[in-house]
C-alpha positions, 0 to 999 in steps of 0.5 A: 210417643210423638217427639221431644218438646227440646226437640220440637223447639230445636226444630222450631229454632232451626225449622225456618233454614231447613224445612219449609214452614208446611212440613213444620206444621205438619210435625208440630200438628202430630206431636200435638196430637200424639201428645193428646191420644198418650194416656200417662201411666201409672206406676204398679206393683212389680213394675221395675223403674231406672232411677238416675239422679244429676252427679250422684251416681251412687243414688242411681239404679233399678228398683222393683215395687213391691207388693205394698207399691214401694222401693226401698231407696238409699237415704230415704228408705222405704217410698211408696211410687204405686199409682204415681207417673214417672214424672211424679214419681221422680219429684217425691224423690226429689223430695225426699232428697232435698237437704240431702243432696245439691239442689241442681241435682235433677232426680229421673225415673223411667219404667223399664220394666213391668210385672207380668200378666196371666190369662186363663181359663176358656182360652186356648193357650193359658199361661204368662205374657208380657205387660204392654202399656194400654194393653186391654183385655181383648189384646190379651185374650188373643195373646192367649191363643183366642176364646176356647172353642166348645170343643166336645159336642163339635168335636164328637160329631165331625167325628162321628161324621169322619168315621161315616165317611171313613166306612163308606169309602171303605165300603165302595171299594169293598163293593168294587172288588166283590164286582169284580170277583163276580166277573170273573166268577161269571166268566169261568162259569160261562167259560168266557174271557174276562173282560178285565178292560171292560171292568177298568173302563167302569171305574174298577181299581187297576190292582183288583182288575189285575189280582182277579185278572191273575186269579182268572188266567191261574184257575184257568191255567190248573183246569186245563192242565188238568183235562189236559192230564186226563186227555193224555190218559185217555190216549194212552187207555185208548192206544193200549184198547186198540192194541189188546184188540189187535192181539184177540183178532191174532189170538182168534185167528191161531186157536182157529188154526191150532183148532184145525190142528187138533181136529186133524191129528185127532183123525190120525191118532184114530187111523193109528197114524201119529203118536197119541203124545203129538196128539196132547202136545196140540191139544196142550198148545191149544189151551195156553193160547186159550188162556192168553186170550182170556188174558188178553180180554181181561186187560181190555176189560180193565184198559176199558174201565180206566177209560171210562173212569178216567171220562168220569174223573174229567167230567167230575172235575168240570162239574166240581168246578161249576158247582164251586163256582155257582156257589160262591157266586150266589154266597158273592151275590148275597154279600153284594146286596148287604153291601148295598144295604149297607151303603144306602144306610151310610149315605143316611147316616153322613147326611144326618150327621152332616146336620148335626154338625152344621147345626153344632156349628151355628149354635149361640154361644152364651158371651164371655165374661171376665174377671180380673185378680189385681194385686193392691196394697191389701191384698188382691182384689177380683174385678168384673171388666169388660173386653175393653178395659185396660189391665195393670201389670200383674193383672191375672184376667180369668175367662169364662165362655159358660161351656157348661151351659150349653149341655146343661151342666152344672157350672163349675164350682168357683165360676 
C-alpha cells in the first residue's frame, strides 16, 4: 500500500522546507502508481472486519460474516457487507445508523481477518492456509508443497535400478574375496608364500587380504605342526630301530660264545669230564639267549612297521591336504566364473534400467486443472479457473494432474 493522501498532503505542505522538490516528485509518482496497481477488495464470507464508530464506543468491535455475507450489527441487526469494499461497507452502516447516532460520528470498517483456504488433491502437502489479498491459485499450489510428482512408475524404476546397483557392488566384493581365497589356495598347493601385497596393490579389500592372510599362516601353521609331530616319531622309531640292532649284534655275538660253550662241555660230558647237570645248565642259557633275540627281532619287526606307517600317515596327510585344496579350488573356479556371468547380467540389467528411468523422467505429463468449491449466499459453488486467477477466502481449490491417465487407468470416480 503507497501512502496516505493526509500524509501525502502533510508532505506536500511541509515538502518545499524539507525535501528537495525531486524527491517530492518522486514519492507522489510512487504513490500515484502504488495507488493504481492496488486492486480494491472485496468483502467475503468468513472475513473478520473492525468495526470503530466516532464517540460511540459500545457500537464498535469485530464481526465475522457469515455464510449468507452478513454480520449482525447493534441497532441495525442483520447487514449484509458480501461483496462490499471497506469503504463501502463503512458507509451502508453509516446508513443504517443515520437518526441513530449524531451525524459527525464518522463509521470505519478495516479487514483484520479472512477465512481460510484448502488446497487438495495432486499436490504434495494438502491441507489449510492462510487467505492473502490477491493471492492466486499458483501461489497456493505452492503453498501446498508444489503439483504431486507421478511418484509410482519413477518411483518403481530408481528402485529397481537401486537394487541393480545394490547387488552388483555386492557382487564385485564377492568376487574380490573368492579371488583372494583362490590365491592363497593356489599358494598352499604350490607351496609358496601368499602374496598378500601383490593382492592389495590390485585393488583387493586390506581386511579380506589380512582374514585370508590369517587363514594362510594358520593351515600353514597346523601342517607343519603336524609333519613336525610325525618327524619326531620317526626320530624316536628310528633311534629305537637302531638300538634293537645294536642288541641282535650283542645277542649274535654271546649265542656264539655260549655255542662254543655248549660244544665244549658236550666233549666233557662225553670223556666223563664234567657233570651232565653243567652240560644242561649251558644248554639252558643257550636257549633263553635264543628267545631274547627273537624278542628283540620282534620289537624291531614293529619298531619297523611304526615307521613305515608313521612315513604313510605324513604322506597322507600332505596328499589329503592337496587333495582338499584342489577340490575346493575347482568348486572356487566354478563359483568365479558364475560370478562373472552374474555381473556381466547386472551391468545389463542397470544399463537398461537406466533408460527406463531416464525415459520415465522425460515423459509428457497431461497439464493440471483446477476447480475451486466457493461458498456464496446459496450455497457453494464448483468453478473451473486457471493457474492465475485470484481466490476468495474460504476458497477450496481442488488439483487435478490426471496420474491415472498415464498407465491407462480409469480416472477417478468424481474427477
Amino acid at each position: 500500500m503507497g501512502p496516505s493522501i493526509a500524509a501525502s498532503a502533510a508532505i506536500l505542505r511541509n515538502g518545499p522546507s524539507r525535501l528537495p522538490l525531486l524527491a517530492l516528485a518522486l514519492i507522489l509518482l510512487l504513490w500515484g502508481r502504488g495507488a493504481e496497481a492496488t486492486e480494491i477488495y472485496r468483502l467475503g464470507v468468513g472475513d473478520m472486519v473492525q468495526v470503530a464508530v466516532f464517540g460511540e464506543p459500545d457500537l464498535g468491535g469485530k464481526f465475522t460474516l457469515g455464510p449468507d455475507g452478513s454480520i449482525t450489527y447493534p441497532r441495525i441487526g442483520r447487514v449484509l457487507l458480501m461483496d462490499l469494499s471497506p469503504e463501502e461497507a463503512a458507509q451502508r452502516l453509516a446508513r443504517g445508523l443515520a437518526g441513530r447516532i449524531p451525524a459527525d460520528h464518522t463509521v470505519s470498517v478495516d479487514v483484520i481477518g479472512h477465512a481460510p483456504v484448502f488446497v487438495t488433491g495432486d499436490v504434495q502437502t494438502p491441507g489449510r492456509h492462510e487467505f492473502r489479498p490477491g493471492m492466486i491459485v499458483l501461489e497456493l499450489v505452492a503453498l501446498g508443497g508444489g503439483l504431486r510428482r507421478p511418484l509410482a512408475p519413477v518411483t518403481g524404476a530408481a528402485l529397481q535400478l537401486l537394487a541393480l546397483r545394490q547387488d552388483f557392488a555386492d557382487q564385485k566384493l564377492f568376487r574380490w574375496s573368492q579371488r583372494v581365497e583362490r590365491a592363497r589356495l593356489r599358494a598352499e598347493i604350490s607351496e609358496t608364500d601368499f602374496d598378500a601385497a601383490g593382492l592389495s596393490a590390485s585393488g583387493a579389500p586390506l581386511d579380506m587380504v589380512a582374514a585370508e592372510t590369517a587363514l594362510f599362516q594358520i593351515r600353514k601353521a597346523s601342517l607343519a605342526g603336524q609333519i613336525a609331530a610325525f618327524d619326531a616319531q620317526r626320530r624316536a622309531l628310528d633311534d629305537e630301530i637302531a638300538t634293537l640292532r645294536e642288541s641282535l649284534q650283542l645277542h649274535d655275538r654271546e649265542l656264539d660264545l655260549i655255542t662254543q660253550d655248549v660244544e665244549a662241555t658236550q666233549q666233557l660230558a662225553n670223556q666223563g669230564l664234567t657233570a651232565l647237570s653243567r652240560l644242561r645248565e649251558i644248554q639252558r642259557q643257550h636257549s633263553e639267549l635264543k628267545r631274547d633275540k627273537l624278542d628283540v627281532m620282534s620289537f624291531l619287526a614293529r619298531a619297523r612297521h611304526g615307521r613305515l606307517e608313521i612315513d604313510q600317515r605324513a604322506a597322507a596327510l600332505q596328499e589329503s591336504r592337496a587333495a582338499e585344496n584342489a577340490m575346493a579350488l575347482r568348486l572356487l573356479e566354478l563359483a568365479i566364473a558364475r560370478t562373472e556371468q552374474r555381473i556381466a547380467s547386472l551391468t545389463a540389467s542397470i544399463g537398461a534400467a537406466s533408460e527406463d528411468l531416464e525415459a520415465g523422467a522425460n515423459r509428457q505429463l497431461p497439464a493440471a486443472t483446477y476447480i475451486v468449491v466457493r461458498r456464496t449466499a446459496t450455497g457453494t459453488e464448483p468453478v473451473r479457473v486457471g493457474d492465475r486467477d485470484r481466490l476468495q477466502p474460504g476458497d477450496i481449490l481442488e488439483v487435478d494432474r490426471h496420474l491415472d491417465e498415464l498407465d491407462g487407468r480409469q480416472p477417478t470416480e468424481g474427477r
